[in-house]
DRENKEVEX-61981 format. One line per 2 residues: number of its first residue (from 1); their letters; for each residue z, y, x of C-alpha. Coordinates in pm, whole numbers, plus 50000, padded with zeros to 5 digits. Example, Ala and Ser with C-alpha at 12.3 -4.5 7.8 and 13.67 -1.06 7.14 Angstrom:
BEGIN
1 = AS = 50780,49550,51230 ~ 50714,49894,51367
***
This chain:
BEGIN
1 = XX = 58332,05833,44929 ~ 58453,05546,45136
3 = XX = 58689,05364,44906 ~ 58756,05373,44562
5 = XX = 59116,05493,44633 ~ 58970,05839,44775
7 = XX = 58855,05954,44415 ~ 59280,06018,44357
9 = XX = 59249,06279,44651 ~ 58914,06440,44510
11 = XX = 58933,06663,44243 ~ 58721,06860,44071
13 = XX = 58706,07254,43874 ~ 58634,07537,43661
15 = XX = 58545,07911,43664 ~ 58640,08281,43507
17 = XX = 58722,08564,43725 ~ 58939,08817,43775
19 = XX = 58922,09139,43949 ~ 59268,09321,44044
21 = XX = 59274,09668,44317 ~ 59211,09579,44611
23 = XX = 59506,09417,44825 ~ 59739,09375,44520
25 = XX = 59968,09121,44486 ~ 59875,08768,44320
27 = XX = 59908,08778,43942 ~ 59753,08594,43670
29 = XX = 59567,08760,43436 ~ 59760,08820,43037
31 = XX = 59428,08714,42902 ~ 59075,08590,43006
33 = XX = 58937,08518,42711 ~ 58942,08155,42734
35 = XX = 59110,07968,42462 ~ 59445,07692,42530
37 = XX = 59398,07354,42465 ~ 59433,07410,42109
39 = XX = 59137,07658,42071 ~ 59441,07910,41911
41 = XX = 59613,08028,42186 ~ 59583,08272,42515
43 = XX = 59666,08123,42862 ~ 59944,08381,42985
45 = XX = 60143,08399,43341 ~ 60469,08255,43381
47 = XX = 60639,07901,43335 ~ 60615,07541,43599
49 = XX = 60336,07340,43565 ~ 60488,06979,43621
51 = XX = 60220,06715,43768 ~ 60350,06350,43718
53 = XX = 60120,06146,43946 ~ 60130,05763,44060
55 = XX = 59992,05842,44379 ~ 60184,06071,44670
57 = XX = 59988,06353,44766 ~ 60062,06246,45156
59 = XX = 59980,06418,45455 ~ 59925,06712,45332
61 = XX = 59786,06877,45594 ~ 59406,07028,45564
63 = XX = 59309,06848,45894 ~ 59393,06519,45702
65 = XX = 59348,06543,45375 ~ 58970,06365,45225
67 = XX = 58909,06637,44963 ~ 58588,06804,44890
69 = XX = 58574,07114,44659 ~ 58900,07178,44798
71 = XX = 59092,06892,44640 ~ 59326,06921,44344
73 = XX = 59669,06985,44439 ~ 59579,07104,44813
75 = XX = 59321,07371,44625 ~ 59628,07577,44538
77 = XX = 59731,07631,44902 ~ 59446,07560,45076
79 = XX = 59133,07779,45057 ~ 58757,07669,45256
81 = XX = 58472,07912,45321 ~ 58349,07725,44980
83 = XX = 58473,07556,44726 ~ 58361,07391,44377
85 = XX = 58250,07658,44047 ~ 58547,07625,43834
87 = XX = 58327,07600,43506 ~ 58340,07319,43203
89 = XX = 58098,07022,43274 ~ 57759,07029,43498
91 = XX = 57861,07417,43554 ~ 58144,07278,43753
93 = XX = 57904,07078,43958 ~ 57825,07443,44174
95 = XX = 57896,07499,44514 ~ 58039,07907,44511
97 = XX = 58179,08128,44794 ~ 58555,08094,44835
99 = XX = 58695,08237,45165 ~ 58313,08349,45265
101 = XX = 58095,08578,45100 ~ 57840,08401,44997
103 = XX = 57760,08033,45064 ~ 57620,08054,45409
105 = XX = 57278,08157,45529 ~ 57068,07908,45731
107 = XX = 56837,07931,45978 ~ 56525,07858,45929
109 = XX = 56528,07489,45980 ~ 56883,07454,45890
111 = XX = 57047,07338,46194 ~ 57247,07702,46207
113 = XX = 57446,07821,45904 ~ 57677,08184,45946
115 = XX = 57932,08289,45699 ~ 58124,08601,45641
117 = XX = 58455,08580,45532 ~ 58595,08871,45252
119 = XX = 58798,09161,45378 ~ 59162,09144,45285
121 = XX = 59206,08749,45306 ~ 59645,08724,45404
123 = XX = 59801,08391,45444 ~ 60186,08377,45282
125 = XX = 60298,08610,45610 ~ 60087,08871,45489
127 = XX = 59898,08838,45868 ~ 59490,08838,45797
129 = XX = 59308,08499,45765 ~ 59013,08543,46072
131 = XX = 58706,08369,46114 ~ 58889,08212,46478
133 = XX = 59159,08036,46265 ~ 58862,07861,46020
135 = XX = 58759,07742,46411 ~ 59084,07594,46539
137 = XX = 59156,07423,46200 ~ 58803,07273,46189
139 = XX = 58863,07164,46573 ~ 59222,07042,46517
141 = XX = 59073,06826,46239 ~ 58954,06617,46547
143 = XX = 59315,06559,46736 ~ 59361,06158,46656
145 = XX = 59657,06209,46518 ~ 59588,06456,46255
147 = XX = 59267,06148,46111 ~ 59209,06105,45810
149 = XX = 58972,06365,45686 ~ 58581,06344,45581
151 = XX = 58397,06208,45922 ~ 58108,06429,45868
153 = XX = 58134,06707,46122 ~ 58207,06478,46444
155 = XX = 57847,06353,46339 ~ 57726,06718,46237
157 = XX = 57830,06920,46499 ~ 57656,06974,46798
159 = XX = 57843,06814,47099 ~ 58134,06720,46872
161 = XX = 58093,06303,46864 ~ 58371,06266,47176
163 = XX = 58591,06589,47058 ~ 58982,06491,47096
165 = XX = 59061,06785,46943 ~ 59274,07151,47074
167 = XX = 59569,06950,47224 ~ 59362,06788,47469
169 = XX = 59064,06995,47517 ~ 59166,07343,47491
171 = XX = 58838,07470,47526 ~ 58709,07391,47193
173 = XX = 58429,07344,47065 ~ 58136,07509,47170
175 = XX = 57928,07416,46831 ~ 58132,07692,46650
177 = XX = 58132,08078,46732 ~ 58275,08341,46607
179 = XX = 58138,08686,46770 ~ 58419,08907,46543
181 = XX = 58718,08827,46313 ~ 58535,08800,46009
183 = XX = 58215,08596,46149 ~ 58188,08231,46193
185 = XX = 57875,08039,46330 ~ 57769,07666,46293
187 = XX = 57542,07482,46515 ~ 57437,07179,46410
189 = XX = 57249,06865,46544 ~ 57003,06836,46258
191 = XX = 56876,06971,45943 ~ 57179,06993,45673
193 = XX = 57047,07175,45373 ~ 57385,07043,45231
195 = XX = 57652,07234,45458 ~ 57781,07461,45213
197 = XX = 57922,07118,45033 ~ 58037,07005,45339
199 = XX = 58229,07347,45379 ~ 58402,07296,45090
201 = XX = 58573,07002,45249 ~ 58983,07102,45368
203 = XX = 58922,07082,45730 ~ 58738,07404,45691
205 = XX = 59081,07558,45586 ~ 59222,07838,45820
207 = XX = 59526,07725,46039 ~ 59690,07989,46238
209 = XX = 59692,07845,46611 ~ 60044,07988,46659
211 = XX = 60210,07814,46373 ~ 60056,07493,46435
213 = XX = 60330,07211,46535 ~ 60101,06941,46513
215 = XX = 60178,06633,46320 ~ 60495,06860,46154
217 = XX = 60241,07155,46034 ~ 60223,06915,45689
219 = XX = 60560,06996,45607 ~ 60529,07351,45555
221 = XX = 60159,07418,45606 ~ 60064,07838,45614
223 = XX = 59917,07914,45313 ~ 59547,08091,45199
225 = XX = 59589,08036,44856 ~ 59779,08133,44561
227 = XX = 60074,07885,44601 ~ 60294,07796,44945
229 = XX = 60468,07491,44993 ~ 60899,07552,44945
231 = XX = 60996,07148,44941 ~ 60803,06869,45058
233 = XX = 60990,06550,45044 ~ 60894,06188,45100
235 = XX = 60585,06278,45227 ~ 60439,06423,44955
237 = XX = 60613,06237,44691 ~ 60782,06544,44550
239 = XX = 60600,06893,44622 ~ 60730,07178,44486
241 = XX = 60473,07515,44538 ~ 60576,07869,44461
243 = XX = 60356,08195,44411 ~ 60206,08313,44759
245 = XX = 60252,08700,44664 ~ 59985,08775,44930
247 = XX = 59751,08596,44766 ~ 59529,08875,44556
249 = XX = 59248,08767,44292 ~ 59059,09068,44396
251 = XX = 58951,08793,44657 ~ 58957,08472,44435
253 = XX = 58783,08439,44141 ~ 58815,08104,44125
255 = XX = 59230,08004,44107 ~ 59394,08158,43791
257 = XX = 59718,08070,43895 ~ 59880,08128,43584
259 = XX = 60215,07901,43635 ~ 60485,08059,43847
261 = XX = 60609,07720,43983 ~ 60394,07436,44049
263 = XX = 60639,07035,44103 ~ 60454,06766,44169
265 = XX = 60643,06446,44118 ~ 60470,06102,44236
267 = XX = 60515,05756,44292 ~ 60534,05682,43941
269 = XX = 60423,05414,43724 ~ 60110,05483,43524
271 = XX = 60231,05314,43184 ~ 60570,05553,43223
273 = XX = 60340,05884,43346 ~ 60149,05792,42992
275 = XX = 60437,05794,42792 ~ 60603,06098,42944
277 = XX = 60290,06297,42815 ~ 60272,06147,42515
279 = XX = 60570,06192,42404 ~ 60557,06551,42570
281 = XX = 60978,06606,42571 ~ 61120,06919,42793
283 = XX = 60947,06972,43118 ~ 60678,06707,43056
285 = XX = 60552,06924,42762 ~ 60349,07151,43026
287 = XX = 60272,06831,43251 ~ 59958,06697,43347
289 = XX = 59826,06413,43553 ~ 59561,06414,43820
291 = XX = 59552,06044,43888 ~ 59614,05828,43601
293 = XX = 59372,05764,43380 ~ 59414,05597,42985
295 = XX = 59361,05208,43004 ~ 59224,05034,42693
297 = XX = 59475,04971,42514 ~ 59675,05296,42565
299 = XX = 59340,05479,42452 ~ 59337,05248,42110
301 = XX = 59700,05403,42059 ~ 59611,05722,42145
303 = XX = 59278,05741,41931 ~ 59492,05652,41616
305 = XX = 59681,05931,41634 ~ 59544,06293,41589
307 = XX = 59790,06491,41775 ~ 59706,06320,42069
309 = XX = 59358,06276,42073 ~ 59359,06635,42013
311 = XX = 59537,06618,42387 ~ 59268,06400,42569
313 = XX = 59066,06567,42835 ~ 58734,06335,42942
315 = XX = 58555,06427,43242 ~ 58249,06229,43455
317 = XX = 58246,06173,43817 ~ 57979,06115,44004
319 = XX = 58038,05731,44055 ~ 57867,05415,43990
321 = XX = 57994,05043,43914 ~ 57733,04780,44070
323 = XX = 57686,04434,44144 ~ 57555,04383,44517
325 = XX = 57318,04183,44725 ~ 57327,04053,45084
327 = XX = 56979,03983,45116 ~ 57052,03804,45451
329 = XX = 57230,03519,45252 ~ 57027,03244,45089
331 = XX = 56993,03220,44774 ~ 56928,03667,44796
333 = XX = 56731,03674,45066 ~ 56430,03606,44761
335 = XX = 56371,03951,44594 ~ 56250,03695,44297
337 = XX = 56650,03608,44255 ~ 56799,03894,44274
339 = XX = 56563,04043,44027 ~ 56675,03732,43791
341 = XX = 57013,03833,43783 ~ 56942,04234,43705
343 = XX = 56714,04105,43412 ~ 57017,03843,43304
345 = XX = 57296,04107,43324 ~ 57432,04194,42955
347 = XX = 57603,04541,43035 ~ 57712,04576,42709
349 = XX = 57951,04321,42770 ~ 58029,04444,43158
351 = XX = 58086,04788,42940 ~ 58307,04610,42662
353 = XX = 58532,04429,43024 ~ 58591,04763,43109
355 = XX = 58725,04935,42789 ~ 58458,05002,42620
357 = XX = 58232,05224,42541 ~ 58491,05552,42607
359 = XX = 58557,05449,42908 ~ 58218,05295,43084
361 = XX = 57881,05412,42992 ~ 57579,05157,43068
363 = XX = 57415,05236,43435 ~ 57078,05110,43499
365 = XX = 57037,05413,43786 ~ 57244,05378,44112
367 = XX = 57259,05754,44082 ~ 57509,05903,43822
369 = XX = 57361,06046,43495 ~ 57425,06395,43623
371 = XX = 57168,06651,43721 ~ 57323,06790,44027
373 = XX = 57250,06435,44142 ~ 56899,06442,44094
375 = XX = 56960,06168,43808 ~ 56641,06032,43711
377 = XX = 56604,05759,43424 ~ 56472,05464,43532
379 = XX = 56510,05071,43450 ~ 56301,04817,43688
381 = XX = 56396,04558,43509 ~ 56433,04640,43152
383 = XX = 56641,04396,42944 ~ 56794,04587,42725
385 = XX = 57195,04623,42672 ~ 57249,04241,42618
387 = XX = 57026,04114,42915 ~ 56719,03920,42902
389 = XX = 56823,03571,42942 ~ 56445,03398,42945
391 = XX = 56258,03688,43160 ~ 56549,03583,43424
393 = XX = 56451,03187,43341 ~ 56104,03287,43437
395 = XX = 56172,03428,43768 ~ 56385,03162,43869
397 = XX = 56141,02910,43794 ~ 55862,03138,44009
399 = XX = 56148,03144,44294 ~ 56164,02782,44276
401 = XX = 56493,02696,44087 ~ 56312,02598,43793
403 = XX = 56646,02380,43688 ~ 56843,02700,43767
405 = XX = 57119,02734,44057 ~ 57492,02806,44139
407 = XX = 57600,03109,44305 ~ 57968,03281,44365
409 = XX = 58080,03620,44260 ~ 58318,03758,44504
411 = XX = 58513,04040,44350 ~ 58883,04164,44367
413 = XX = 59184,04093,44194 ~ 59308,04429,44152
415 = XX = 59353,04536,43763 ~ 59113,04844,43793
417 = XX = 58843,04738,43545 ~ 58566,04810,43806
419 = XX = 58558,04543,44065 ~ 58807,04345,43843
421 = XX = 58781,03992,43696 ~ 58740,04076,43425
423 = XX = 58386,04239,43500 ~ 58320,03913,43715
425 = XX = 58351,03732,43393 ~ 58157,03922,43231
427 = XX = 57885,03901,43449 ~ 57952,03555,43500
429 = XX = 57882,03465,43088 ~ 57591,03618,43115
431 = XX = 57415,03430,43388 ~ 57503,03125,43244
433 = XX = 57242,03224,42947 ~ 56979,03213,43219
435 = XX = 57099,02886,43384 ~ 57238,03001,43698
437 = XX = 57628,02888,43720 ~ 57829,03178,43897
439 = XX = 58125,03070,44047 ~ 58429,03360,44086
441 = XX = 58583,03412,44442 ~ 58856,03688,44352
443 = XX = 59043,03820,44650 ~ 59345,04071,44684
445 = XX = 59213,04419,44735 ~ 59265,04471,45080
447 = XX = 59087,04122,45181 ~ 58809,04186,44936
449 = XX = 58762,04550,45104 ~ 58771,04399,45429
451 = XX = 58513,04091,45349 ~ 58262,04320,45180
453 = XX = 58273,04584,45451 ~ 58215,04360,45766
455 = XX = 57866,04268,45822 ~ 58007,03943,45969
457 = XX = 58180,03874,45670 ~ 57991,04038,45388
459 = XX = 57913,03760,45090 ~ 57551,03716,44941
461 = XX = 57695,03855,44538 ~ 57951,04098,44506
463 = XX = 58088,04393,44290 ~ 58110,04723,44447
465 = XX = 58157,05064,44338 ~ 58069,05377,44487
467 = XX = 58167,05760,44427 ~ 58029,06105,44574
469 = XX = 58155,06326,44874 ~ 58012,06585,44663
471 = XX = 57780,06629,44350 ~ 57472,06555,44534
473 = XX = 57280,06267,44574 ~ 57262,06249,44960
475 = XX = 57658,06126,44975 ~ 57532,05879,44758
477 = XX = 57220,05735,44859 ~ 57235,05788,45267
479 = XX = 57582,05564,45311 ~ 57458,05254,45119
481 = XX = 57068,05255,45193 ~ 57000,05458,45520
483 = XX = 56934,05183,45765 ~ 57106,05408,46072
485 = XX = 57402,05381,45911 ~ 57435,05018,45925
487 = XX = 57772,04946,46097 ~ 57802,04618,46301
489 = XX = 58137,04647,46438 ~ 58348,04852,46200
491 = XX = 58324,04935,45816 ~ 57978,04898,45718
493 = XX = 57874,04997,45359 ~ 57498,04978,45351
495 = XX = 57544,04619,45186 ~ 57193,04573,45117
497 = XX = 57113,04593,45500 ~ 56855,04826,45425
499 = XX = 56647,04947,45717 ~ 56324,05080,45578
501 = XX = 56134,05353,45783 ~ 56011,05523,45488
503 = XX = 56339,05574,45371 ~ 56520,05672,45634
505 = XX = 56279,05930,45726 ~ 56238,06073,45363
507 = XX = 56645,06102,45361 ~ 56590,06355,45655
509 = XX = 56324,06522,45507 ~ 56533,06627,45193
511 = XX = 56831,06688,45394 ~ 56599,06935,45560
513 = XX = 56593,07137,45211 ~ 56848,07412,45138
515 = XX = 56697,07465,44788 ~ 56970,07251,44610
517 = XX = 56724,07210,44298 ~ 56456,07084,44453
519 = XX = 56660,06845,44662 ~ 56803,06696,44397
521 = XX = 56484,06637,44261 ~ 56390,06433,44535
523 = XX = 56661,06220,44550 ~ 56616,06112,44200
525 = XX = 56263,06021,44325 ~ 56456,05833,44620
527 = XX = 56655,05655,44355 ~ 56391,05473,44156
529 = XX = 56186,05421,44516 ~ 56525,05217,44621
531 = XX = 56597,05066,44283 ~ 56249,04857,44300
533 = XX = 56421,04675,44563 ~ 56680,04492,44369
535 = XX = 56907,04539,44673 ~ 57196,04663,44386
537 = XX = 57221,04612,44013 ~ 57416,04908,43887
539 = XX = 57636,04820,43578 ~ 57799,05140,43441
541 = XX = 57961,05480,43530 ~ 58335,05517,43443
543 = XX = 58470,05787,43206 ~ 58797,05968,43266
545 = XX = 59035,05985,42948 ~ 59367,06205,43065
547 = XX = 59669,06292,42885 ~ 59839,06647,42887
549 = XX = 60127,06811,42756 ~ 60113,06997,42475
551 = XX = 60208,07270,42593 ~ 59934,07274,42865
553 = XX = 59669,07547,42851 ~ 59297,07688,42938
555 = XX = 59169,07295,43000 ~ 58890,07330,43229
557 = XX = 58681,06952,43343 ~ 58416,07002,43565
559 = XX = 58177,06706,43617 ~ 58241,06741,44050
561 = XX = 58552,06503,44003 ~ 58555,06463,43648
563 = XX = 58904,06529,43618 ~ 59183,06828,43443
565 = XX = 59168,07137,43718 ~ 59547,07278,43736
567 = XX = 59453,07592,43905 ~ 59321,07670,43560
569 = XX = 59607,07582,43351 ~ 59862,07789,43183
571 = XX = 60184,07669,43013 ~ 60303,07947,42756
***
């Protein structure tokens, strides 16, 4: 994940099936067994689901749209040879078939993966979904003016790096067959044991070539799933989506679509979205939010009152809080420094900054403490939850700043509790116990994403944060410590500089595994290997506290974006 304002547009899921006659109409099931939101009640078919979000769902359009799993909102019309397992918790953390059969079978070496898609796949015309449309709306995905989307096939793909896309090479792109209607073939430049994440990623959404009008198509975009777009106004700032009654479950086991009508409404302040479901009045009794989380003091309130509580969903996402090195700048170029600081950190306090313990949990692994990640517990420098103020004395004196040293913090001004003064000072009362005098630089977000992200620019001590493509540690690790993806002259996020051989080449050797499992094992392995290094100091993992109506149903959290999935809900 590229910046911490992606995580809005990644969402995450939950399971159940349901099996209707084949090529029936969309319906929800009357009951699936699961339980509402009070444990006491059925989720049922019928009523609008109302989202109140801060953030516009813009472009919405599958060639644009940085989603993986399928995204939250876009899941509901847009449907990707995979997609996320729609389950509670590390369940949810699954890659399962969506439009394909199964989750694609790879070659022997990996570098080809073929998918079949299901019979009877319609779009909202009631024409068939074929495995040529999955093509042109992956190739489409490269047009410049349809950017935005996940950067990973130009770089998968073989011969795909200079694709302009289908309006200025018609010809396509040879990396992708598709011998019949229902087959589609990758070809690939390495080893990706990981494609069927990456397949759960929008661009693989089918886009009929004939009703494609370009930069337009995002204004009434043809629908796979169980819900089309009837209004889209403001660019995505109010979306209203109505049943697709081509859409058949028979097909998807994954969307309940239980709400008739689904209205989005954005561009609203997160103190008022909070309030509107608390108070839970008329339509914003069966509202949710998939964007705004509760803030400290909101949570206090909330906590108090048992109704309410009773209407918090929490959810992880795979996403860590750190404080960062640029070893190239003196004083971090000495490992003997930088190891100082980790052991004079007191992340009880950089937990308390950001709201606590219900909303941060204590990080001393750069991986999240999930086990699709390959999470493996490990502390190099052990100092406990308050920090270890004379083990940091002692290395500073071995480093040669016997009498300590000053330093500055750069971090940013923006009130997110992450990267936030807040955690600055925190950090920054803590290193004064070990006699080094940190000095805060706080710029406005956009500078301080600029300054970090520019080798030319990036400071010696910074906060960063981090979050997951996917559930996997290879989003995670490969951006910020494989030293190939160091980028001079654009957005560079391997802050460390890292460029070690023996890294690099065992991050191609587990991408070279399709066995998930064992992969993940490895990367944990990775982790601690890295974490030696002292080239990060991870602080804590956030926890996502969410308000819903009351009237809100069948609450299903899965820990791939750690948030409410609302093609699970029901509201009667």
């Amino acid at each position: 994940m590229r910046q911490p304002s992606v995580i809005a547009r990644r969402v995450a899921a939950a399971s159940v099936s349901l099996v209707v006659a084949a090529g029936a109409a969309a319906c929800g099931p009357k009951d699936n067994g699961a339980k509402g939101s009070g444990g006491d009640s059925t989720p049922r078919r019928g009523g609008t689901l109302t989202v109140l979000n801060s953030q516009p769902q813009t472009d919405f359009d599958p060639a644009r749209l940085y989603t993986s799993g399928g995204g939250n909102v876009p899941s509901l019309v847009f449907r990707t040879l995979t997609t996320r397992n729609r389950a509670n918790g590390a369940a949810g953390a699954k890659v399962v078939p969506d439009l394909a059969t199964d989750t694609g079978r790879p070659s022997k070496n990996a570098t080809v993966w073929t998918y079949t898609l299901k019979a009877g796949l319609k779009y909202e015309d009631g024409t068939p979904i074929t495995a040529a449309d999955i093509k042109y709306g992956i190739e489409r995905s490269f047009a410049p003016e349809l950017s935005g989307g996940a950067p990973y096939l130009r770089d998968w793909l073989v011969g795909a790096a200079d694709y302009q896309g289908p309006y200025k090479d018609k010809k396509g792109l040879s990396a992708i067959e598709t011998p019949d209607a229902r087959t589609i073939v990758f070809h690939l430049n390495k080893p990706e044991g990981e494609f069927p994440f990456l397949a759960t990623q929008t661009q693989f959404t089918p886009v009929p070539r004939s009703k494609d009008n370009g930069t337009k198509y995002e204004e009434h975009p043809i629908s796979s799933g169980p819900y089309k777009v009837v209004r889209n106004e403001n660019d995505g700032e109010h979306l209203v989506l109505e049943r697709n009654t081509y859409w058949s479950a028979a097909v998807d086991d994954q969307r309940k679509a239980y709400p008739d009508t689904i209205d989005v409404r954005s561009g609203l302040d997160s103190p008022v979205i909070n309030q509107r479901l608390s108070a839970s009045q008329g339509v914003d009794a069966a509202a949710v939010t998939t964007d705004t989380n509760l803030g400290p003091a909101e949570l206090a309130k909330v906590s108090g009152d048992r109704e309410l509580a009773a209407r918090v969903g929490t959810g992880h996402f795979g996403y860590t809080n750190y404080i960062a090195f640029n070893p190239t700048v003196k004083p971090f170029d000495n490992p003997k420094v930088r190891q100082a600081i980790a052991y004079a950190v007191d992340r009880s306090s950089v937990v308390n900054a950001a709201g606590g313990s219900a909303l941060a949990e204590s990080a001393t692994t750069f991986l999240p403490d999930q086990k699709s990640f390959g999470h493996t517990p490990y502390d190099p420098f052990p100092a406990g939850a308050s920090g270890n103020p004379a083990k940091a004395r002692e290395l500073l004196a071995q480093a040669g700043y016997k009498s300590g040293l000053t330093v500055t913090l750069t971090h940013s001004n923006a009130k997110d509790f992450e990267t936030s003064p807040e955690i600055a000072t925190a950090v920054q009362d803590a290193l004064k116990k070990a006699g080094i005098t940190v000095r805060l630089q706080g710029l406005e977000d956009n500078d301080y994403r600029d300054k970090i992200h520019s080798v030319k620019t990036e400071p010696g001590f910074f906060l960063a944060h981090w979050g997951a493509d996917w559930p996997s540690g290879g989003p995670f690790l490969a951006p910020i410590f494989d030293g190939r993806q160091i980028v001079k002259d654009g957005a560079n996020f391997n802050t460390g500089l890292l460029n070690d051989k023996s890294v690099n080449d065992e991050i191609d050797a587990i991408n070279k595994l399709t066995d998930l499992d064992a992969a993940a094992e490895r990367w944990g392995a990775l982790d601690k290997k890295i974490g030696e290094k002292a080239l990060v100091v991870p602080l804590f993992h956030p926890v996502y506290k969410r308000l819903y109506g009351k009237d809100v149903k069948n609450i299903v959290i899965s820990d791939w974006t750690g948030v409410l999935d609302i093609s699970q809900v029901a509201v009667k």
